[in-house]
N, CA, C and O atoms as a DFTB+ gen file, in Angstrom:
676 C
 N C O
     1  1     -43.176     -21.985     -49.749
     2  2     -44.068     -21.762     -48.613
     3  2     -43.524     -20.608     -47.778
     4  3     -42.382     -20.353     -47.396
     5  1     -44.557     -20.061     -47.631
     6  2     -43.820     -18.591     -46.345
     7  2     -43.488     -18.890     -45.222
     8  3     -43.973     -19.830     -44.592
     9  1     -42.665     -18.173     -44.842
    10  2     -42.055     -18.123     -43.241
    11  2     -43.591     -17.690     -42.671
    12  3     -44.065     -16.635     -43.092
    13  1     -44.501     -18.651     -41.542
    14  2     -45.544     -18.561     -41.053
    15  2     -45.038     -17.757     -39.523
    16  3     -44.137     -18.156     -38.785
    17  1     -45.832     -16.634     -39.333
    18  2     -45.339     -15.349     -38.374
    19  2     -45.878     -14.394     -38.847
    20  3     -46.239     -14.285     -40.019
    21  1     -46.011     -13.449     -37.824
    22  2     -46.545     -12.200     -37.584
    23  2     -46.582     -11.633     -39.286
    24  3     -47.736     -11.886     -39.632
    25  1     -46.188     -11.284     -39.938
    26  2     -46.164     -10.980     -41.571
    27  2     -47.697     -12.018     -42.136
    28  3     -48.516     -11.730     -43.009
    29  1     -47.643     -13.010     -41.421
    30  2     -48.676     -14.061     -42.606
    31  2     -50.077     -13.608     -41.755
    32  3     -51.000     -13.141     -42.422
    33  1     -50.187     -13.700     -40.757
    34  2     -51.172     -13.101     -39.892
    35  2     -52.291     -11.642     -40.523
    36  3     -53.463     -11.371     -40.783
    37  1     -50.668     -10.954     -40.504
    38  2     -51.191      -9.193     -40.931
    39  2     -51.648     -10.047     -42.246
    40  3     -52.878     -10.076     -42.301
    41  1     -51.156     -10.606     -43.101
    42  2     -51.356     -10.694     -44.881
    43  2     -52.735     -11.757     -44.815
    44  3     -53.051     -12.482     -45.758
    45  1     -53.326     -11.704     -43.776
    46  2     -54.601     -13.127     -43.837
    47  2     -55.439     -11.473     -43.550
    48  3     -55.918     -10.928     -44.544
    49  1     -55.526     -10.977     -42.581
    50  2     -56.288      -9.754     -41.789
    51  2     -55.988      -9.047     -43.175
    52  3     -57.083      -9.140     -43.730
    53  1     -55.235      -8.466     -43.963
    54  2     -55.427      -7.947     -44.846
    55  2     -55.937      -7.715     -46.112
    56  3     -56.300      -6.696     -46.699
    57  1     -55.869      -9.185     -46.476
    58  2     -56.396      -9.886     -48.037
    59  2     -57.956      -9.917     -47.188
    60  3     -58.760     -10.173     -48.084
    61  1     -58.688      -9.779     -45.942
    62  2     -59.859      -9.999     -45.724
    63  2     -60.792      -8.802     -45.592
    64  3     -61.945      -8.775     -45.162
    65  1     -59.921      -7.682     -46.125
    66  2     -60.577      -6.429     -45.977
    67  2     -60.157      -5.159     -44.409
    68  3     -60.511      -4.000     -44.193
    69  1     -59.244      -6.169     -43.601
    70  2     -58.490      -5.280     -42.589
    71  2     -59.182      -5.326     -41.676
    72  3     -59.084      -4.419     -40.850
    73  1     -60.153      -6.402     -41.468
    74  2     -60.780      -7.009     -40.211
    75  2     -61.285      -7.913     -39.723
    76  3     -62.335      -8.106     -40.335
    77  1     -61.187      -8.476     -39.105
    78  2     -61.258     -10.411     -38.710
    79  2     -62.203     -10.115     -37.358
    80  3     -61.621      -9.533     -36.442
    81  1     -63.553     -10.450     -37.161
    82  2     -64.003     -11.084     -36.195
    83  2     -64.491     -12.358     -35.687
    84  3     -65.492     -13.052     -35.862
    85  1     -63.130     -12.431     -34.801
    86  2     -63.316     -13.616     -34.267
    87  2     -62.271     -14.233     -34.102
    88  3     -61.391     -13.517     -34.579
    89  1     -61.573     -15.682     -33.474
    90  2     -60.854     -16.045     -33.506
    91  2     -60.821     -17.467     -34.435
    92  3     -59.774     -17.857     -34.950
    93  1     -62.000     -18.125     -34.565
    94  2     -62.407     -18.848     -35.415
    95  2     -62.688     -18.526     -36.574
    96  3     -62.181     -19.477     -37.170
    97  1     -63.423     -17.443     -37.889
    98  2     -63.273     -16.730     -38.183
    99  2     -61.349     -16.543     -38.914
   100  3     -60.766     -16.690     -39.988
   101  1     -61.104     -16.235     -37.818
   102  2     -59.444     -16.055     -38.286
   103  2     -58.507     -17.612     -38.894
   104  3     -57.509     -17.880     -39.564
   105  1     -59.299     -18.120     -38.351
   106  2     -58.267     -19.611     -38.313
   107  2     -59.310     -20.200     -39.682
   108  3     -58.685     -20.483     -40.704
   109  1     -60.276     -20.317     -39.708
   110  2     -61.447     -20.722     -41.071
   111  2     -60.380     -19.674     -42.091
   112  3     -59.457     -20.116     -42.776
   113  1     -60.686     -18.533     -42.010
   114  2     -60.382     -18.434     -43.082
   115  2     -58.263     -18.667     -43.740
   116  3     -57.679     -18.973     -44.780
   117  1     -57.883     -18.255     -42.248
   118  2     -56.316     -19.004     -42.796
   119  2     -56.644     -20.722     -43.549
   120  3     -56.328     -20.889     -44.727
   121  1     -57.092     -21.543     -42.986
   122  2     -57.520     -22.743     -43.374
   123  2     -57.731     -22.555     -44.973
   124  3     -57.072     -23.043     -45.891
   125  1     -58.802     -21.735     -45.014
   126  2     -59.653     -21.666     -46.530
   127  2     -58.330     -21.065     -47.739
   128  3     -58.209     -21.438     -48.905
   129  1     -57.720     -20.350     -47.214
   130  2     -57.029     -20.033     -48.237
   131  2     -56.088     -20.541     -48.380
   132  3     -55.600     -20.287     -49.481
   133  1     -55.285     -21.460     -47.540
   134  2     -54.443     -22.387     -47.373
   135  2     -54.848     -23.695     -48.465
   136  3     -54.041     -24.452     -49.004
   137  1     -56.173     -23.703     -48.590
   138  2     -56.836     -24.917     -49.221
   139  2     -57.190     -25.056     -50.804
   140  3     -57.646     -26.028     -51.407
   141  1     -56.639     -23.084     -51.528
   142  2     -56.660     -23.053     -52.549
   143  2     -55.698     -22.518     -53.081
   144  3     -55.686     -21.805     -54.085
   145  1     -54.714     -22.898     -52.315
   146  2     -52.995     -22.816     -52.833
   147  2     -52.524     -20.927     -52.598
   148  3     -51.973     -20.239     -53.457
   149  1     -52.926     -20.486     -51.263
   150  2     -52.830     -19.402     -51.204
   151  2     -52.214     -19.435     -49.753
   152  3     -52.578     -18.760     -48.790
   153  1     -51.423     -20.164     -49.796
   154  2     -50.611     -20.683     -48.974
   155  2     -49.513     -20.035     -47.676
   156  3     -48.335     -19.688     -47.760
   157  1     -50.638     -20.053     -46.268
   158  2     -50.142     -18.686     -45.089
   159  2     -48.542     -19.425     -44.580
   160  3     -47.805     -18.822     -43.801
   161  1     -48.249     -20.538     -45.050
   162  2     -47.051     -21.341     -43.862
   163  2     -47.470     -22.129     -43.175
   164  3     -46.856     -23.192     -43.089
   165  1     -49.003     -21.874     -42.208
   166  2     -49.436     -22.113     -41.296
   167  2     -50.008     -23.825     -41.062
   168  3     -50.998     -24.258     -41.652
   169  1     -49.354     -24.472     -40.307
   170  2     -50.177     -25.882     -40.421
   171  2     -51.390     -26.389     -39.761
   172  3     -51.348     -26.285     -38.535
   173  1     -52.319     -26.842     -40.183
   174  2     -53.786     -26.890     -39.735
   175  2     -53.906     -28.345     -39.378
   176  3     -53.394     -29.201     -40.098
   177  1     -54.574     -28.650     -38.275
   178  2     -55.345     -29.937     -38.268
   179  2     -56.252     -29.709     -37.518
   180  3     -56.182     -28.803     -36.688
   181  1     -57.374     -30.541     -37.663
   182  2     -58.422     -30.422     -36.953
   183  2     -58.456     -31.035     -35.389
   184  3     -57.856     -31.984     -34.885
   185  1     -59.625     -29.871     -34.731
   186  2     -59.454     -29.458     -33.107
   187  2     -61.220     -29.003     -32.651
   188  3     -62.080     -28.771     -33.500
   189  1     -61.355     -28.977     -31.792
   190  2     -63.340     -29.044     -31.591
   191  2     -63.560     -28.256     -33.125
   192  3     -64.170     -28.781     -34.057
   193  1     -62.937     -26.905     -33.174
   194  2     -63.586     -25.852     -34.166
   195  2     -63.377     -26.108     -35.341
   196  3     -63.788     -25.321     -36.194
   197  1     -62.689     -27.264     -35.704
   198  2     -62.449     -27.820     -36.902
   199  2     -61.567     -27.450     -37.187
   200  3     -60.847     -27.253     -36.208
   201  1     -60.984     -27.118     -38.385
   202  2     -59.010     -26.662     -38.929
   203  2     -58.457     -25.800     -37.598
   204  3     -59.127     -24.898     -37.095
   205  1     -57.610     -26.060     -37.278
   206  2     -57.227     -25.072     -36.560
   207  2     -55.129     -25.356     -36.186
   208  3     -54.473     -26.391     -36.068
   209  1     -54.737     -23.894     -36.116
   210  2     -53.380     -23.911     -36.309
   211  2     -52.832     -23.246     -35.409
   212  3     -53.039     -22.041     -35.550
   213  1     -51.921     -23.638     -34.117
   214  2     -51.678     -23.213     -33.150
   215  2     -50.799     -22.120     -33.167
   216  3     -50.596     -21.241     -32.330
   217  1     -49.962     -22.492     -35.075
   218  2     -48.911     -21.616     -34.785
   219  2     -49.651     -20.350     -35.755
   220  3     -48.941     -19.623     -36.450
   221  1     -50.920     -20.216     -35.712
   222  2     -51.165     -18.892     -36.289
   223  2     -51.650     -18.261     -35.052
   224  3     -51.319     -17.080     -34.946
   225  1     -52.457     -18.821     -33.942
   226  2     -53.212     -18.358     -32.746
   227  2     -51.368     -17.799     -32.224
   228  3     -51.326     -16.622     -31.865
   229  1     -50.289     -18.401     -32.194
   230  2     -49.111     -17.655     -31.245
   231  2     -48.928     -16.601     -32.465
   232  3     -48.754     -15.450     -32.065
   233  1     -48.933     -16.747     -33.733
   234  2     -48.827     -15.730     -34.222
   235  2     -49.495     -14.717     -34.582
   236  3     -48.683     -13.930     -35.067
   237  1     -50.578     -14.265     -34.621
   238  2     -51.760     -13.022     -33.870
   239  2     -51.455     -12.895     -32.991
   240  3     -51.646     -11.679     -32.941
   241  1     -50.837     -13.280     -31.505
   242  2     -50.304     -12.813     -30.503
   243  2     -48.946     -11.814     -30.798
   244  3     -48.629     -10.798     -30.181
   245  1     -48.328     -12.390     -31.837
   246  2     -46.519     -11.608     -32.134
   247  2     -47.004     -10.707     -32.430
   248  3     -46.576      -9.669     -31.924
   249  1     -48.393     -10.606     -33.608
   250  2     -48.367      -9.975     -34.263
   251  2     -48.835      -8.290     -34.067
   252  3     -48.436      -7.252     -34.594
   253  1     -49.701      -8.544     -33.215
   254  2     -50.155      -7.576     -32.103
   255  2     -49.156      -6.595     -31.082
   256  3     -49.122      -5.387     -30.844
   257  1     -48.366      -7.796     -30.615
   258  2     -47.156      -7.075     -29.885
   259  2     -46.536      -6.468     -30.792
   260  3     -46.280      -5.362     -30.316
   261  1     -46.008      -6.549     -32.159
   262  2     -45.360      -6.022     -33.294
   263  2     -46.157      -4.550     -33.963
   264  3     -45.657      -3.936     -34.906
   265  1     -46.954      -4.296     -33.553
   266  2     -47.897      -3.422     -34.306
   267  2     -48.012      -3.752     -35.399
   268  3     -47.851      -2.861     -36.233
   269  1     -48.361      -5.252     -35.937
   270  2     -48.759      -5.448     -37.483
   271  2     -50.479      -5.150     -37.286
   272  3     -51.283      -4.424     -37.871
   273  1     -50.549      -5.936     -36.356
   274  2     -52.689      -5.930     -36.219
   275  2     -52.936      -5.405     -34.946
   276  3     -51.974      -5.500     -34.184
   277  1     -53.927      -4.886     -34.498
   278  2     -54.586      -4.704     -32.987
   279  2     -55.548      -6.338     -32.704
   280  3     -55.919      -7.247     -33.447
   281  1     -55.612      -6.170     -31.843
   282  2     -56.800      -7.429     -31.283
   283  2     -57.444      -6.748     -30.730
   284  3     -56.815      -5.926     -30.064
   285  1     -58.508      -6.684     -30.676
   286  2     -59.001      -6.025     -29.507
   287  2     -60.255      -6.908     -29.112
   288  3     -61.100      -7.275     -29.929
   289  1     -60.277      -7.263     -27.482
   290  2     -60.974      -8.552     -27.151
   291  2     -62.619      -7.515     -26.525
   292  3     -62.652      -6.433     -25.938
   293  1     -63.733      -8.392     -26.958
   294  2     -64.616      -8.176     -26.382
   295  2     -65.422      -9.013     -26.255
   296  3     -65.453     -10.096     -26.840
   297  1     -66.601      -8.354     -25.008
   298  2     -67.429      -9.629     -24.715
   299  2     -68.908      -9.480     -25.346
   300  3     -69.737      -8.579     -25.224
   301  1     -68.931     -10.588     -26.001
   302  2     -70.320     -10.390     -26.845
   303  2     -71.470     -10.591     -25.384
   304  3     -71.250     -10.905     -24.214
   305  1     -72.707     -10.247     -26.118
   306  2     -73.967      -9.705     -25.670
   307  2     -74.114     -11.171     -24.968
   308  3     -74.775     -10.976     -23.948
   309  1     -73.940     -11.900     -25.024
   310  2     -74.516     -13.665     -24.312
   311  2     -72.955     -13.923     -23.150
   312  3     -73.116     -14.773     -22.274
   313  1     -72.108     -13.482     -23.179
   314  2     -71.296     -13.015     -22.075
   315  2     -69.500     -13.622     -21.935
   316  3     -68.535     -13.544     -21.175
   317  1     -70.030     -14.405     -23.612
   318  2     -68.673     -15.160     -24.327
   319  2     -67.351     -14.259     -24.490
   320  3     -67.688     -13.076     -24.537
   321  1     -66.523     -14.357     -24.550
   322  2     -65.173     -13.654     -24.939
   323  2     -64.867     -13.721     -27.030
   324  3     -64.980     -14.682     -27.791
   325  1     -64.566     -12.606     -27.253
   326  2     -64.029     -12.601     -29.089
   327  2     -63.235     -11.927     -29.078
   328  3     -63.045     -11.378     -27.992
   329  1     -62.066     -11.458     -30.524
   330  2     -61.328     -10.715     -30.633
   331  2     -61.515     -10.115     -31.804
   332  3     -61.439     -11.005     -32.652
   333  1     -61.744      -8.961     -32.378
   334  2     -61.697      -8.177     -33.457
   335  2     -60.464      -8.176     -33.586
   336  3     -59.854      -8.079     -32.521
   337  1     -59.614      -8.275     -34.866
   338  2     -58.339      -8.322     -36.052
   339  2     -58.582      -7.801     -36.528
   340  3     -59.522      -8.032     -37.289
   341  1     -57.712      -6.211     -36.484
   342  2     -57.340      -5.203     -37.665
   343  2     -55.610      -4.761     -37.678
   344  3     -54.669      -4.534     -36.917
   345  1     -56.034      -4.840     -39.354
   346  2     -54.296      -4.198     -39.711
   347  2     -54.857      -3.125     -40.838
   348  3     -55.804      -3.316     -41.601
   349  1     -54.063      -1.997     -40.746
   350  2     -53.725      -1.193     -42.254
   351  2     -52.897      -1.228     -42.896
   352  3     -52.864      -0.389     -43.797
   353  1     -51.938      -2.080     -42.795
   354  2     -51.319      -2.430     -43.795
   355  2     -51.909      -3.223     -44.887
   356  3     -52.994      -3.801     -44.827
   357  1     -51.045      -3.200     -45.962
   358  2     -51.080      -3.896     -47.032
   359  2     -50.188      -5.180     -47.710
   360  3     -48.967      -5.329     -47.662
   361  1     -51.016      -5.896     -48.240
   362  2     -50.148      -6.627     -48.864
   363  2     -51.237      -7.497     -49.822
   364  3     -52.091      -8.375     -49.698
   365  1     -50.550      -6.551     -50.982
   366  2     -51.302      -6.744     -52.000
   367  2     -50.819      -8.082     -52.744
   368  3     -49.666      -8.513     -52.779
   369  1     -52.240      -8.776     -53.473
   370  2     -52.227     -10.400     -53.709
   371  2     -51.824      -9.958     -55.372
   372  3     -52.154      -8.954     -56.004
   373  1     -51.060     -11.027     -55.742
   374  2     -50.715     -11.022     -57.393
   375  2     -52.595     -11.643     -58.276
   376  3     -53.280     -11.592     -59.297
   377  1     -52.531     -12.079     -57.094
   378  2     -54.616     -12.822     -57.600
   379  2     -55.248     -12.036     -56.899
   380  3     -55.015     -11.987     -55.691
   381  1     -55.998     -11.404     -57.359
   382  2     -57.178     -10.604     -56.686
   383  2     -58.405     -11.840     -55.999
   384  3     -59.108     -11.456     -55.065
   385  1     -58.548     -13.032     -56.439
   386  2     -59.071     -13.773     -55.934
   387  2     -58.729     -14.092     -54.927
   388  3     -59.766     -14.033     -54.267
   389  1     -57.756     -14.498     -54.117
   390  2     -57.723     -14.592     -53.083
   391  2     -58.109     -13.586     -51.944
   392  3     -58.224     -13.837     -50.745
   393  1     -58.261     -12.528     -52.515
   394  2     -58.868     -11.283     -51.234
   395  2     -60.394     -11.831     -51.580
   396  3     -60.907     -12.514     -50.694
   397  1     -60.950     -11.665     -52.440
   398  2     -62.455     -11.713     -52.630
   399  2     -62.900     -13.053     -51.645
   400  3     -63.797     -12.881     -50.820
   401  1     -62.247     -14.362     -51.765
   402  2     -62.112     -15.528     -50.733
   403  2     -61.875     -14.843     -49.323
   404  3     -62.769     -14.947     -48.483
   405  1     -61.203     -14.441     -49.148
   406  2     -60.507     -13.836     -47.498
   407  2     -62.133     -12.593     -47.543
   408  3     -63.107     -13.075     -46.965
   409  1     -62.260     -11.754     -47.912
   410  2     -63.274     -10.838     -47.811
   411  2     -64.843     -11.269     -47.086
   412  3     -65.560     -10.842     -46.182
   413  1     -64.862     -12.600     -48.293
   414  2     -66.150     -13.658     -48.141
   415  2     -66.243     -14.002     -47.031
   416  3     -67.159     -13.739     -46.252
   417  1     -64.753     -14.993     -46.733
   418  2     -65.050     -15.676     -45.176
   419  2     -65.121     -14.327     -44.444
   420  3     -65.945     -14.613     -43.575
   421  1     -64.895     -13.440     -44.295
   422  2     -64.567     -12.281     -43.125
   423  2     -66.415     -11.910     -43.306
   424  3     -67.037     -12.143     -42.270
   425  1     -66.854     -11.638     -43.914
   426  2     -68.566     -11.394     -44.213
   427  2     -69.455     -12.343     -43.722
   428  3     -70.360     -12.143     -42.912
   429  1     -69.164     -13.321     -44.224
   430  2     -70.011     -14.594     -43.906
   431  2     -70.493     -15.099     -42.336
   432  3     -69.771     -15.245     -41.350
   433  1     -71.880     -15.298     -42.450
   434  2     -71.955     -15.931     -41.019
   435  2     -70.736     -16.469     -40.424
   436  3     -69.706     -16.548     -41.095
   437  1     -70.803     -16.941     -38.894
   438  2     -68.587     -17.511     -38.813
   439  2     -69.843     -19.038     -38.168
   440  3     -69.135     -19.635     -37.357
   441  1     -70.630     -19.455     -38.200
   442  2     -70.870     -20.671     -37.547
   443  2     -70.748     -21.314     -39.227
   444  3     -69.873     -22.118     -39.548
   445  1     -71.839     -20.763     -40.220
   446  2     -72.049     -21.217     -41.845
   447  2     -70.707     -21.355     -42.160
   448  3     -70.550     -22.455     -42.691
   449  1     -69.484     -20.630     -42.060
   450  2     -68.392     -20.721     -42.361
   451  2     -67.538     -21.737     -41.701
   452  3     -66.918     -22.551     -42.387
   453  1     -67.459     -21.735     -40.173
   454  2     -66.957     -22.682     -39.680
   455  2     -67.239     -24.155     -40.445
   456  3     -66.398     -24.833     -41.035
   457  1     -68.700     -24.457     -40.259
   458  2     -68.847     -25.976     -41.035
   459  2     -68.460     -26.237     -42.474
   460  3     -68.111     -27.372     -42.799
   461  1     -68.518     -24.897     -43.669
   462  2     -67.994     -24.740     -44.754
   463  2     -66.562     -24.934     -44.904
   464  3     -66.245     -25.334     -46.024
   465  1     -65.598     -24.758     -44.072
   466  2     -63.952     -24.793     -44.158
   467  2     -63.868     -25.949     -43.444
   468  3     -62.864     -26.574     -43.787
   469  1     -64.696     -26.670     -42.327
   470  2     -64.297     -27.789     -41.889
   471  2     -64.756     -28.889     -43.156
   472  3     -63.973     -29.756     -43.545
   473  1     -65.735     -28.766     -43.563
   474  2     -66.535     -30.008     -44.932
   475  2     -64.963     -29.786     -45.303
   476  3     -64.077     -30.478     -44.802
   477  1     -64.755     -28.893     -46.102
   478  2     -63.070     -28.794     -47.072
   479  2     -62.136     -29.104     -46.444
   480  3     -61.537     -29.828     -47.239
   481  1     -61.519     -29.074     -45.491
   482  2     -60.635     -29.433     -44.808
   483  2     -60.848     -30.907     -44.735
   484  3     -60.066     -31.539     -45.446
   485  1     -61.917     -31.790     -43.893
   486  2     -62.289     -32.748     -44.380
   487  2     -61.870     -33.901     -45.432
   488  3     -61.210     -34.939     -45.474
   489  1     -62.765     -32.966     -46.363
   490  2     -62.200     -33.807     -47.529
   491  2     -61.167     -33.529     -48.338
   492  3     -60.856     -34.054     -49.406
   493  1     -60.774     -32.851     -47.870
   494  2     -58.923     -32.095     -48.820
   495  2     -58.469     -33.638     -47.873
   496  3     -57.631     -34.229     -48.554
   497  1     -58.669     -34.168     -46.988
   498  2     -57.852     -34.901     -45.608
   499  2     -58.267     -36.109     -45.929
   500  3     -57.531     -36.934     -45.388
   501  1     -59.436     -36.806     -46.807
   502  2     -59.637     -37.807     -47.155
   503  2     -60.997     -38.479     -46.787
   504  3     -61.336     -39.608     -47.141
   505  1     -61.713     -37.626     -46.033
   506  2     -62.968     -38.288     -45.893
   507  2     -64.324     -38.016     -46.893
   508  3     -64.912     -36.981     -47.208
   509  1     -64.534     -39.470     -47.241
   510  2     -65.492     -39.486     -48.731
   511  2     -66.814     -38.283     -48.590
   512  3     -67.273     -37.392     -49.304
   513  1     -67.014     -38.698     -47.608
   514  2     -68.618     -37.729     -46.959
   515  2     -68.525     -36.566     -46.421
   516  3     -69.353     -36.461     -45.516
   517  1     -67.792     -35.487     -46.583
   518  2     -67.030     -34.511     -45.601
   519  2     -68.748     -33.609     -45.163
   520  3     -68.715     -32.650     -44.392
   521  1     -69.537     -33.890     -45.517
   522  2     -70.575     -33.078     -45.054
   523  2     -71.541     -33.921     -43.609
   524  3     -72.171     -33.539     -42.623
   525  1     -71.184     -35.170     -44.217
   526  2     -72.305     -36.105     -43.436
   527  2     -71.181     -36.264     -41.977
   528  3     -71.491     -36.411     -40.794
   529  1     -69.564     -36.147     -42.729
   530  2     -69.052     -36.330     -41.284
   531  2     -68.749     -35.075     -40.298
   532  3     -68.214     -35.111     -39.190
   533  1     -69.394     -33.608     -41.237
   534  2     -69.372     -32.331     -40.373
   535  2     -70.710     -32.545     -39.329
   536  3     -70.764     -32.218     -38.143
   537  1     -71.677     -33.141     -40.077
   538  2     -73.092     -33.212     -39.264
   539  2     -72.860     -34.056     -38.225
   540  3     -73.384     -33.666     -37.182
   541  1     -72.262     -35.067     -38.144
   542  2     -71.960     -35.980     -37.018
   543  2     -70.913     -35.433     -36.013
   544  3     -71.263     -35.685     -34.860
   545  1     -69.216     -34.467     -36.126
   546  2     -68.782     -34.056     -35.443
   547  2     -69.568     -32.699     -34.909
   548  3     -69.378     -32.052     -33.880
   549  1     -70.261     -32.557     -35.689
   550  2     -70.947     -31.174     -35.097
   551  2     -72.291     -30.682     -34.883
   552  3     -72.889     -29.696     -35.313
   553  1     -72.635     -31.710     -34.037
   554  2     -74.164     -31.882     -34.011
   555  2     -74.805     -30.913     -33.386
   556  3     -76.027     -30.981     -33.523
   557  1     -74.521     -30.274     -32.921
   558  2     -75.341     -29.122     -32.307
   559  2     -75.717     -27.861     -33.209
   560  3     -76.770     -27.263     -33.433
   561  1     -73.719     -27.644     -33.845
   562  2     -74.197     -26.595     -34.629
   563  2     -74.735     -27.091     -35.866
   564  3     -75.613     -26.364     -36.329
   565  1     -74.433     -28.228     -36.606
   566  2     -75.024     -28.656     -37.996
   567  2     -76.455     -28.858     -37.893
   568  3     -76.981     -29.968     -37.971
   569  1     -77.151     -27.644     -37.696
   570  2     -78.923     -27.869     -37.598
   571  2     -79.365     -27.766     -39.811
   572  3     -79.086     -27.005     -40.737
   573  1     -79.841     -28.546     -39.692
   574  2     -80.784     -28.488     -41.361
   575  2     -80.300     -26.911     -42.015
   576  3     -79.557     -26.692     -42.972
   577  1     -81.058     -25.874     -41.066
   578  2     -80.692     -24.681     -41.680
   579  2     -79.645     -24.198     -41.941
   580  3     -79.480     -23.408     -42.871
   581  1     -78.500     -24.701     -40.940
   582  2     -77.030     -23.945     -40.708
   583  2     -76.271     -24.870     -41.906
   584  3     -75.307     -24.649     -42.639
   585  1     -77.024     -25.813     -41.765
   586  2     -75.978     -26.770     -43.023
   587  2     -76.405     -26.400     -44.060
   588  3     -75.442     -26.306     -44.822
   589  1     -77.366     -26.109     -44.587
   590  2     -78.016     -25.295     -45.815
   591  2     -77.312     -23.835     -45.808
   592  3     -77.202     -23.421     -46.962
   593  1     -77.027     -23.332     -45.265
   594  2     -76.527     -21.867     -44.939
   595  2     -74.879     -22.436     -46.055
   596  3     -74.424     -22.015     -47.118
   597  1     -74.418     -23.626     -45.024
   598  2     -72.977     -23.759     -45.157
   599  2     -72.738     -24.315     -46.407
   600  3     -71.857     -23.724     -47.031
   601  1     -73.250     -25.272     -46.975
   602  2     -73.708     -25.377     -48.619
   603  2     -73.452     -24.235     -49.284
   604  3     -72.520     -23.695     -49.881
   605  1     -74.425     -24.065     -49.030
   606  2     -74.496     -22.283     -50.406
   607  2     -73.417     -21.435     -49.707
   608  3     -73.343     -20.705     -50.695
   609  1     -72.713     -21.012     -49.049
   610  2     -71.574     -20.485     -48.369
   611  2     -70.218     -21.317     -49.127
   612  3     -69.071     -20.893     -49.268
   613  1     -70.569     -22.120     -49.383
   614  2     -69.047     -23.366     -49.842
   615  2     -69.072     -23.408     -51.612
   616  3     -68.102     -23.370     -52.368
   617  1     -70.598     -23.502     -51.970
   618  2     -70.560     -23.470     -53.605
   619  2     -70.577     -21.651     -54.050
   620  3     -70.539     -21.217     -55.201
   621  1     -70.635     -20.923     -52.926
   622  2     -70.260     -19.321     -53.465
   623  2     -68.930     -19.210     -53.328
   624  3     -68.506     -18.555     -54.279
   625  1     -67.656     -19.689     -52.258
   626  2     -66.339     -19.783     -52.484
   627  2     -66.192     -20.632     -54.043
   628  3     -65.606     -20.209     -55.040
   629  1     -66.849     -21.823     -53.902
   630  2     -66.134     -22.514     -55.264
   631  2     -66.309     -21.412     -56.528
   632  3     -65.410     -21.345     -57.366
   633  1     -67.477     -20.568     -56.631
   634  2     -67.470     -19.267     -58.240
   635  2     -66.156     -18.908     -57.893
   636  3     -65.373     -18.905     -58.843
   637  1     -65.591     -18.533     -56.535
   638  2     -64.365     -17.249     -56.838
   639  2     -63.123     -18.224     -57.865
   640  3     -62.958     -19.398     -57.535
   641  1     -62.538     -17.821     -58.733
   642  2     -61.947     -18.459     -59.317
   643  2     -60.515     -18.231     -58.846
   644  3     -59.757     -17.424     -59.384
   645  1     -60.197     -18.999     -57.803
   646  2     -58.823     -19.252     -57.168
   647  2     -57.459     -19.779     -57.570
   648  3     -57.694     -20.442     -58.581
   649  1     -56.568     -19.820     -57.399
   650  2     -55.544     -20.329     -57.564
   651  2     -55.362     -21.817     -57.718
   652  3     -54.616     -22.334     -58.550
   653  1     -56.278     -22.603     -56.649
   654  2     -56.230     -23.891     -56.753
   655  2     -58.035     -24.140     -56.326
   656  3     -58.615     -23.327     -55.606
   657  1     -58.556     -25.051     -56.751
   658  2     -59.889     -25.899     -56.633
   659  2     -60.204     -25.871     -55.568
   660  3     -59.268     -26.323     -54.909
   661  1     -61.185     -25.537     -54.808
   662  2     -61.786     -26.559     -53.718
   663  2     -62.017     -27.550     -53.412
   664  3     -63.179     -27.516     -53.817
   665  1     -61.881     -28.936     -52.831
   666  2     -62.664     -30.022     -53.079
   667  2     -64.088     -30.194     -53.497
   668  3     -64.984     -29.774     -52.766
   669  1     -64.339     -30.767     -54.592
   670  2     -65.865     -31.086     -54.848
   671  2     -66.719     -32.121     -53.724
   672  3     -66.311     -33.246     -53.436
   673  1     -67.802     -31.591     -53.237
   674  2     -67.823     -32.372     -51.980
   675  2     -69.442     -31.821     -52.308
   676  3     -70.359     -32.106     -51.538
């Protein structure tokens, strides 16, 4: 397992194409690749936004001060706070699958994604129903459409052929 720090941060922002919006977003997809043996250090448990890892949020902070990534915070159009994640560095994967995973989540709607890495997280964690129990913790955002979104968002990660499985869910 890696030393989780400023290095695993830049190497999540990097395997995703060298830009992360969002802070959720950032933590989904550390989660997601964590979940197919592509393993940041970072320990996850679930928090309102679902997976989430405190010691990756202090580490995007190091990492920034370090000149591995910029953050750069802005306020979206409805008057919320986000952070754009970029690095140019590199750090190239021995699996090319795991960037195409990191790329995906970085593309992907981040609400469709959020409920997609929480279902997996979920049931990587033991719960039989991980979809029926995303719709119940997350009732506002789990509308018919967004959960349909997050479906087909979760069985297009399962094609990338990863290192380790997704849960079948």
């Amino acid at each position: 397992m890696p030393d989780p720090g400023p290095r695993s941060v830049a190497r999540i922002v990097s395997l995703a194409g060298g830009e992360i919006i969002g802070r959720t977003r950032l933590q989904k997809i550390g989660c997601l690749l964590d979940l197919v043996g592509a393993d940041s250090g970072f320990e996850f448990s679930y928090h309102i936004y679902g997976p989430y890892s405190e010691e990756l949020s202090i580490a995007a902070t190091d990492a920034d001060a370090l000149d591995m990534i910029t953050v750069d915070e802005r306020t979206a159009a409805w008057g919320g706070r986000y952070s754009v994640y970029r690095t140019t560095l590199e750090f190239p994967s021995t699996d090319p699958s795991i960037g195409n995973l990191a790329r995906k989540g970085a593309q992907a709607d981040s609400v469709a994604l959020e409920l997609a890495v929480t279902a997996a997280f979920l049931a990587a964690n033991g719960h039989n129903d991980a979809w029926e129990e995303v719709a119940e913790r997350k009732r506002i955002k789990a509308t018919p459409e967004m959960m349909t979104k997050a479906k087909a968002l979760y069985k297009e990660f399962q094609k990338i052929d990863a290192p380790g499985r997704l849960p079948a869910i």
